[in-house]
C-alpha positions, 0 to 999 in steps of 0.5 A, spaced: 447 523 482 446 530 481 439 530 482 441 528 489 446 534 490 440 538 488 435 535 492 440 536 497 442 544 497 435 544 497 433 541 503 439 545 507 436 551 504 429 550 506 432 549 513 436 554 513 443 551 514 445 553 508 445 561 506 446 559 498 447 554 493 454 557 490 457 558 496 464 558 496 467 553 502 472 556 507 479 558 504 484 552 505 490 557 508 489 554 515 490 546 513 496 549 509 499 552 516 498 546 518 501 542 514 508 546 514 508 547 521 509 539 521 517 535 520 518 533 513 523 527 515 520 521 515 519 516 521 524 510 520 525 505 524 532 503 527 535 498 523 534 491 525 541 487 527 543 482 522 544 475 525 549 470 522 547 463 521 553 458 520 551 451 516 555 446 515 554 443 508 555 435 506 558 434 500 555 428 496 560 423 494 563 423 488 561 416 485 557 417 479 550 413 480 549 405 476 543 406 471 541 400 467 538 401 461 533 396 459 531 396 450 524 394 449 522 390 443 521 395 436 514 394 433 
């Protein structure tokens, strides 16, 4: 990878893109700027209104079930 780099600088050098290899990139004061001019409060969406849902539960009777139990015979 950074024999890529190189071989890259070298071929912005050779066109004259590039004034050298060590040059320092623009300071970042402007972006800073930038970001303090924009609002810190967040975006929020108003809240959505709740809806009410009314269920009608039907209770299943009180009457225990029948269960036959059938014995096999042991071995």
């Amino acid at each position: 990878m950074a024999r890529k780099i190189n071989s890259m600088k070298k071929a912005e050098e050779a066109r004259g893109r590039a004034a050298s290899g060590n040059c320092a990139s623009a300071s970042p004061t402007a972006a800073l700027y930038l970001a303090q001019l924009q609002p810190r409060v967040p975006k929020v969406p108003p809240p959505v209104p709740r809806q009410q849902i009314a269920i009608q539960i039907e209770e299943p009777p009180q009457v225990p079930r029948v269960v036959k139990i059938i014995h096999t015979d042991s071995i």
